[in-house]
DOGUFI-919057 format. One record per residue: x, y, z of N, C-alpha, C, O in turn; residue in one letter; residue number from 0. Coordinates in steps of 0.05 Angstrom, whole numbers, always signed. Example, Ala and Ser with C-alpha at 12.3 -4.5 7.8 and 13.67 -1.06 7.14 Angstrom:
# DOGUFI-919057
> +264,-114,+156,+246,-90,+156,+264,-66,+156,+285,-66,+169,a,0
> +257,-45,+142,+273,-21,+143,+258,+1,+157,+268,+23,+161,s,1
# end
This chain:
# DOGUFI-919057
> +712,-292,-36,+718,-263,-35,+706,-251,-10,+682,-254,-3,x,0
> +723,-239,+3,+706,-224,+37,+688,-200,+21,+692,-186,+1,x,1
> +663,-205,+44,+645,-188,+39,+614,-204,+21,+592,-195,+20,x,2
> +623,-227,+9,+605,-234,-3,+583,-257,+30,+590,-271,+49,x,3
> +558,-248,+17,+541,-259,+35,+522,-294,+24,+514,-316,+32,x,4
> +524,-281,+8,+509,-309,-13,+514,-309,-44,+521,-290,-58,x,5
> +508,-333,-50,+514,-333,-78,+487,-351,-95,+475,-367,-81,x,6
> +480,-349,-117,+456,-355,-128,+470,-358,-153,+492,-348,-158,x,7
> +455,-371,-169,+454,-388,-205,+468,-352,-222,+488,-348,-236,x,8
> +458,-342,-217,+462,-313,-229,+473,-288,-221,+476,-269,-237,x,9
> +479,-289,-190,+471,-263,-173,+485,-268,-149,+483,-292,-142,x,10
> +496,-256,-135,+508,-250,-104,+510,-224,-88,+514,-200,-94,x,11
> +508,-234,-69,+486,-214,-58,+530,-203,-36,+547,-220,-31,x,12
> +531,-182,-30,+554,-166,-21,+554,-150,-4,+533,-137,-6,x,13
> +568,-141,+19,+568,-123,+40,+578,-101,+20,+596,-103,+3,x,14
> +559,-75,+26,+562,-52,+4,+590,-38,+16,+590,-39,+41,x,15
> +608,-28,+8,+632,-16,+10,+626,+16,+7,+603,+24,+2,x,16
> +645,+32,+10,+644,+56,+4,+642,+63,-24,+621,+75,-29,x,17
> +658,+59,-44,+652,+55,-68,+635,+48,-83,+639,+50,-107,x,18
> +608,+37,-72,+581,+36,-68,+569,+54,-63,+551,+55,-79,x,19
> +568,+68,-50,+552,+97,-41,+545,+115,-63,+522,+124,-60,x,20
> +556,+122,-83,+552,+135,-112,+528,+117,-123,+507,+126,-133,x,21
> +532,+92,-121,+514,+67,-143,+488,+86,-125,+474,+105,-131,x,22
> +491,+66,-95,+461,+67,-81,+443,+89,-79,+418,+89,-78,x,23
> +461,+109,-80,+448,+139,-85,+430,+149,-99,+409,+160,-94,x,24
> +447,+139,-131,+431,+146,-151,+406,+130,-159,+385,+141,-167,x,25
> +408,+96,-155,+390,+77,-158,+360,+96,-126,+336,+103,-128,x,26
> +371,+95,-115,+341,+112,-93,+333,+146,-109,+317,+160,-96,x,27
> +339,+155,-129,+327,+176,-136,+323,+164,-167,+307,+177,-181,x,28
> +332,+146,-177,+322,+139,-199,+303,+141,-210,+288,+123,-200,x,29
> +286,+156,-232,+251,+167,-243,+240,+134,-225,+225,+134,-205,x,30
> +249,+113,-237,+240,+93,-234,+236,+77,-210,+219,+59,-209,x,31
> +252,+84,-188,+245,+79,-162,+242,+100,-131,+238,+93,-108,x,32
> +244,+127,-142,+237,+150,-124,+205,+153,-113,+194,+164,-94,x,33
> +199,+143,-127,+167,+137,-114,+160,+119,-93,+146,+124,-74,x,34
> +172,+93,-100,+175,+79,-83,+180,+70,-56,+171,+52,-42,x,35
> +202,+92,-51,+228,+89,-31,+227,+114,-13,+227,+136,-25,x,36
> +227,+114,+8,+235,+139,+22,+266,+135,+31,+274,+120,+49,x,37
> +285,+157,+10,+313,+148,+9,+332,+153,+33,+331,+176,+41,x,38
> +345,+141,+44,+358,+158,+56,+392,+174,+48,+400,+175,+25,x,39
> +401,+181,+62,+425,+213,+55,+452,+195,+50,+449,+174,+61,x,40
> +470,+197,+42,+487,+197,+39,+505,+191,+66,+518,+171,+72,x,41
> +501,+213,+80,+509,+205,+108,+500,+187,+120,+512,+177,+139,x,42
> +481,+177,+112,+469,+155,+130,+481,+125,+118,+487,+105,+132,x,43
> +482,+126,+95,+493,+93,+84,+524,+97,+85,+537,+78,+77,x,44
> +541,+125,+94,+562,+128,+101,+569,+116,+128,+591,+108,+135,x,45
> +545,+116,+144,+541,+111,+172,+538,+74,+177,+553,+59,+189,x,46
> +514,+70,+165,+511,+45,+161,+535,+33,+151,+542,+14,+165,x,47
> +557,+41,+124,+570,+27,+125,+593,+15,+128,+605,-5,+118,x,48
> +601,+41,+151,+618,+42,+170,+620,+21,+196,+640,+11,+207,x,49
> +587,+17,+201,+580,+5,+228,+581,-31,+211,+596,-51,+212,x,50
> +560,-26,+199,+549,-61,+188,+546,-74,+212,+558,-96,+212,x,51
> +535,-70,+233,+531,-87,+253,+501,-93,+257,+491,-116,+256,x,52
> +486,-70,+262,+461,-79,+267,+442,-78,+250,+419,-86,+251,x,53
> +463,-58,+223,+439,-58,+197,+453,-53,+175,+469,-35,+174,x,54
> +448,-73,+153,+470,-62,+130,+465,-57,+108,+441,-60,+105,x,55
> +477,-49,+86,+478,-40,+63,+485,-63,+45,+508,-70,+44,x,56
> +469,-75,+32,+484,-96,+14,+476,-98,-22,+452,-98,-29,x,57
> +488,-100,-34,+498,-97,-68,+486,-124,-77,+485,-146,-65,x,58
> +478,-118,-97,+459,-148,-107,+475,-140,-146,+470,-123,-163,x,59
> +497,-163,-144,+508,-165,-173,+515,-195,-173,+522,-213,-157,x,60
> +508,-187,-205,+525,-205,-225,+542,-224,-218,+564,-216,-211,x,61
> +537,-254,-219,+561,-267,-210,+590,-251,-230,+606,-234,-223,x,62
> +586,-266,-256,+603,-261,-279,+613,-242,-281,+635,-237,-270,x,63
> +597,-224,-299,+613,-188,-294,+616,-177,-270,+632,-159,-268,x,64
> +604,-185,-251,+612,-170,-227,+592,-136,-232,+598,-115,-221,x,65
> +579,-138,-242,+558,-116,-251,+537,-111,-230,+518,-127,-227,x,66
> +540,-88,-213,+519,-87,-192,+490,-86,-210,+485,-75,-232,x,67
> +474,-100,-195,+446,-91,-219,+424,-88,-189,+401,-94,-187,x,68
> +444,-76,-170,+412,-76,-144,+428,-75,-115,+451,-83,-109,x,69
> +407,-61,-98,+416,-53,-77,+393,-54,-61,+372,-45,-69,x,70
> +396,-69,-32,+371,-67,-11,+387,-63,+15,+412,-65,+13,x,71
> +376,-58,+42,+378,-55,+59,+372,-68,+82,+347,-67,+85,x,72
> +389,-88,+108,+366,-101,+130,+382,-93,+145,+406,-88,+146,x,73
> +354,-89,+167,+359,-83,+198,+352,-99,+215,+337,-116,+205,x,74
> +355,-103,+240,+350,-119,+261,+364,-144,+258,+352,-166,+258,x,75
> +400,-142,+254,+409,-158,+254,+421,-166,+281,+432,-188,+281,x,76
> +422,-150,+308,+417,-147,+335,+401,-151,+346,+401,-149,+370,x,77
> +379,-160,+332,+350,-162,+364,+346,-187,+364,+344,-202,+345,x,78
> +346,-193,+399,+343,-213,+402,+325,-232,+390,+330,-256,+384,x,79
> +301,-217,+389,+275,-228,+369,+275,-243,+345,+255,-253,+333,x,80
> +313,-242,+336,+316,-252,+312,+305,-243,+283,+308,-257,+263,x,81
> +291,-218,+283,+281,-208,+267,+287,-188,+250,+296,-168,+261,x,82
> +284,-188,+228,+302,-173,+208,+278,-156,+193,+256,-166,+194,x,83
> +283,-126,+178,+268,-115,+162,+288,-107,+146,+310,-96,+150,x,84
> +270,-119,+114,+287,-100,+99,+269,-89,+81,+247,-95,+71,x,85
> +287,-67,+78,+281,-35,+61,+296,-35,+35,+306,-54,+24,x,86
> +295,-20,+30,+307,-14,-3,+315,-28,-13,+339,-31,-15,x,87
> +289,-51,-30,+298,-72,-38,+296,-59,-79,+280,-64,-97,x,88
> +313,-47,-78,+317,-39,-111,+326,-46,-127,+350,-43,-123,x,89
> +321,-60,-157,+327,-73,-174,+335,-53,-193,+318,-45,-209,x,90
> +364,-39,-196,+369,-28,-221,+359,-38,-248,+355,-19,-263,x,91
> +355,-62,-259,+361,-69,-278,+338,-91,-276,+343,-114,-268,x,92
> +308,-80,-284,+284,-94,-275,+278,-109,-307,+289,-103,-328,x,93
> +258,-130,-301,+254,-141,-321,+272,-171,-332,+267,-183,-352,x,94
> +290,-176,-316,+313,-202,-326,+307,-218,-300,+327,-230,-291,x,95
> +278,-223,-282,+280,-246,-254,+301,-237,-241,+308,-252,-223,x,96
> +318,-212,-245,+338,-214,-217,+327,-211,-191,+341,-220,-172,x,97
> +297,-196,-186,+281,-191,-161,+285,-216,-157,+308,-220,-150,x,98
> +267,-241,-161,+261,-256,-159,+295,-286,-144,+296,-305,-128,x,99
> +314,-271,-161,+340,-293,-148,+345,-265,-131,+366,-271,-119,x,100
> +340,-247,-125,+350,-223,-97,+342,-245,-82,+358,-261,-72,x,101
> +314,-244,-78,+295,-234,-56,+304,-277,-42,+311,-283,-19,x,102
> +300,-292,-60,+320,-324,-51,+345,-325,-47,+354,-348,-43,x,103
> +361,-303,-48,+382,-308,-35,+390,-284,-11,+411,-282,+1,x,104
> +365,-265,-8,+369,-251,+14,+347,-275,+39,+353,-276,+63,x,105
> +330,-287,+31,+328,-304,+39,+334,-333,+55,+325,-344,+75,x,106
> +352,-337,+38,+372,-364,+51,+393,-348,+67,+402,-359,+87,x,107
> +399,-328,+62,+419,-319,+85,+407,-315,+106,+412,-327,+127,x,108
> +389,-295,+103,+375,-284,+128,+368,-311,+149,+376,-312,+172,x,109
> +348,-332,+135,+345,-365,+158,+370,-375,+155,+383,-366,+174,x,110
> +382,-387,+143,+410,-411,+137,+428,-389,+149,+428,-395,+173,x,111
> +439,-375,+147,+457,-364,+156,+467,-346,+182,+489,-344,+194,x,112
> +444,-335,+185,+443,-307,+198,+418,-322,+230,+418,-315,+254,x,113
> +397,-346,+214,+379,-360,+241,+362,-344,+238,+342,-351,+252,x,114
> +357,-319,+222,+331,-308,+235,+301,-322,+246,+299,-345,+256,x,115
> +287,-308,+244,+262,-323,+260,+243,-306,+241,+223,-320,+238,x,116
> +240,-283,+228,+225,-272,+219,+232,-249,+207,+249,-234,+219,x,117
> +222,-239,+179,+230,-227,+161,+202,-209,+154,+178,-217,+154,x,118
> +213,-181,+147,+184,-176,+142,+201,-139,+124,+224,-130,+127,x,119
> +182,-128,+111,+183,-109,+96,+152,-92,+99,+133,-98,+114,x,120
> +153,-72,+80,+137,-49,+70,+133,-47,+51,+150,-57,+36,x,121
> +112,-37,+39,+118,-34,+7,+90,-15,+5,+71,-16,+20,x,122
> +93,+3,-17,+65,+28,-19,+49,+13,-34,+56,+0,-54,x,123
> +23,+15,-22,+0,+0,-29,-4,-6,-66,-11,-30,-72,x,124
> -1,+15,-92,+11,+24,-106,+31,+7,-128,+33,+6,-153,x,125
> +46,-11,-100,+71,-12,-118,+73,-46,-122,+88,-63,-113,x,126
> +49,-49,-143,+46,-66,-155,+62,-92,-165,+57,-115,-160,x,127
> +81,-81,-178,+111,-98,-184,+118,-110,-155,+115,-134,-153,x,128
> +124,-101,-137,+143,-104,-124,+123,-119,-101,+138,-133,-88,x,129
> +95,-124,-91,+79,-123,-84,+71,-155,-95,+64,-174,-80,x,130
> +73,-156,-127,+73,-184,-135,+91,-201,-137,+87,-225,-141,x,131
> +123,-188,-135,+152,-201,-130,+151,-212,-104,+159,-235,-103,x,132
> +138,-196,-73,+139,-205,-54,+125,-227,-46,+132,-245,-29,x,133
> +97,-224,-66,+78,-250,-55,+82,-273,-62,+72,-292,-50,x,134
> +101,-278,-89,+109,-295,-105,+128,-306,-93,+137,-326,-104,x,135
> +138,-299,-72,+163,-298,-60,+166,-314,-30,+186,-320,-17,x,136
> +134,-316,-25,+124,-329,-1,+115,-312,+22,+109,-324,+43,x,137
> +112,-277,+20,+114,-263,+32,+86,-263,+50,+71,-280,+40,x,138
> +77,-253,+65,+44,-258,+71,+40,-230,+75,+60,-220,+85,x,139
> +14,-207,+70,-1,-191,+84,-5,-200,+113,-17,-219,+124,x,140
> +10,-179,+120,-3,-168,+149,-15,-155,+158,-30,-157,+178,x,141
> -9,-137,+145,-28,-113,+149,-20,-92,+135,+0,-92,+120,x,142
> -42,-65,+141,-43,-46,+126,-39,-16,+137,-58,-14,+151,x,143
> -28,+3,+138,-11,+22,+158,-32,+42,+134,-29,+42,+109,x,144
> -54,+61,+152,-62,+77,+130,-47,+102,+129,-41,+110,+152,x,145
> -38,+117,+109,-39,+148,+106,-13,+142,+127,-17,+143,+152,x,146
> +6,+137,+120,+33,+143,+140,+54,+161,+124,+67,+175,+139,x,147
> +59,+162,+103,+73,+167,+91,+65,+197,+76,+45,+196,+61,x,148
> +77,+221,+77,+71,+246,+57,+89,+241,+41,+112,+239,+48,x,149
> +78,+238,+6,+95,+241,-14,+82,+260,-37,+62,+255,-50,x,150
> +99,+279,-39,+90,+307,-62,+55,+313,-50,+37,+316,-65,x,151
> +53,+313,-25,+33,+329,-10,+12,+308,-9,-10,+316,-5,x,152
> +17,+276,-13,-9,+262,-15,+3,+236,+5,+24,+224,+1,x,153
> -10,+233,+23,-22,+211,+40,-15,+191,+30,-28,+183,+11,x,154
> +2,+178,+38,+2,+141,+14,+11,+113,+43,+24,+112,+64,x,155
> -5,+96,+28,-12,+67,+44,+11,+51,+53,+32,+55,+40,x,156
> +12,+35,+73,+47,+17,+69,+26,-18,+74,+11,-21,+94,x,157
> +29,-36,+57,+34,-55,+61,+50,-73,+71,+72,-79,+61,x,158
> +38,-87,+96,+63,-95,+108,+67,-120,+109,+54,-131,+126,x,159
> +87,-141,+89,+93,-159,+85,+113,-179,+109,+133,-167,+117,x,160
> +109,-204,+117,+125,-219,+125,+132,-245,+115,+122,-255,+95,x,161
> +152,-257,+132,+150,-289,+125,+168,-303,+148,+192,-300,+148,x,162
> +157,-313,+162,+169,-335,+188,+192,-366,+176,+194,-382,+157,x,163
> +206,-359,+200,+239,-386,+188,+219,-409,+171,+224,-421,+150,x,164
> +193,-409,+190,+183,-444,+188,+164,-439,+155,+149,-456,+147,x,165
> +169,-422,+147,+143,-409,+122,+169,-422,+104,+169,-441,+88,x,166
> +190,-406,+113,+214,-402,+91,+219,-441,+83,+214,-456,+64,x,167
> +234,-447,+113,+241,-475,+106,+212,-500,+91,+214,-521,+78,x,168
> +197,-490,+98,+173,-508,+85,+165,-499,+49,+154,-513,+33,x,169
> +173,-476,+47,+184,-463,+16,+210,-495,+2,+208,-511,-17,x,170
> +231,-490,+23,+250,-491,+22,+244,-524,+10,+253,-531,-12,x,171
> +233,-537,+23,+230,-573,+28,+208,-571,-2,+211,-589,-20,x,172
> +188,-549,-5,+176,-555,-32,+190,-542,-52,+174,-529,-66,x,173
> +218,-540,-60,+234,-536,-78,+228,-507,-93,+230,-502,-116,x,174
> +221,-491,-74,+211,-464,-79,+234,-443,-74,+229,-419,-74,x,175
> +257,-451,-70,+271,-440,-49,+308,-448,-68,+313,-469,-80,x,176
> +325,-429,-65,+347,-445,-75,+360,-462,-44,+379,-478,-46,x,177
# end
């Protein structure tokens, strides 16, 4: 099917369409992940996913039903540096390991597919879940960005997670990895 980027035991990961824009919207103000996320507009993932060149929008569903259950975001699919960030890595539908087959098959695309060289994210100091999804995930601390962020008038931390091709493929060779 065009548009699909990877596929996993449960889960495939999709170039987000316009008809997507309603899902991704609502999942970034969700009680459950508005804290998390500094969202962006409507216009902007209208923009992104118009372009899909240097940064995209992609849908994390259901092989079977075809049931979106998640939506994240990467950029730096243009720099020479080979380096990718991704953002809005949101799990509608938490609690069933789908983080866990996301985050390995945004993975194998990003090295196997795409060559990157290095992968790396954010996450609020805070945000526990997602914080232990990444480390589990092979992710490493890099560092710590203080007081960057104003949310409802308070100061909040960004943890800044990576993981290098050679981290991934040495995952990959100890069967950590799909």
């Amino acid at each position: 099917m065009e548009g699909i980027l990877k596929e996993g035991p449960r889960l495939r990961l999709r170039r987000a369409g316009e008809a997507d824009i309603d899902y991704i919207c609502d999942l970034q103000v969700a009680k459950d992940n508005s804290d998390y996320i500094v969202p962006f507009s409507r216009t902007d993932h209208e923009s992104i996913i118009m372009q899909a060149k240097a940064s995209m929008d992609i849908i994390i569903e259901e092989r079977e039903s075809l049931e979106r259950v998640g939506y994240l975001h990467v950029t730096g699919l243009l720099l020479a540096s080979k380096e990718q960030e991704w953002t809005h890595v949101i799990i509608g539908r938490k609690g069933l390991g789908y983080g866990h087959e996301a985050m390995k098959l945004l993975k194998a695309w990003a090295f196997e597919d795409m060559g990157a060289h290095r992968a790396w994210l954010d996450c609020k100091d805070y945000n526990a879940r997602a914080l232990h999804l990444y480390e589990s995930e092979g992710m490493v601390r890099e560092a710590l960005i203080r007081e960057t962020i104003l949310h409802r008038g308070v100061y909040e931390n960004l943890v800044i997670l990576g993981i290098l091709d050679r981290e991934y493929r040495a995952r990959k060779r100890a069967g950590l990895e799909l």
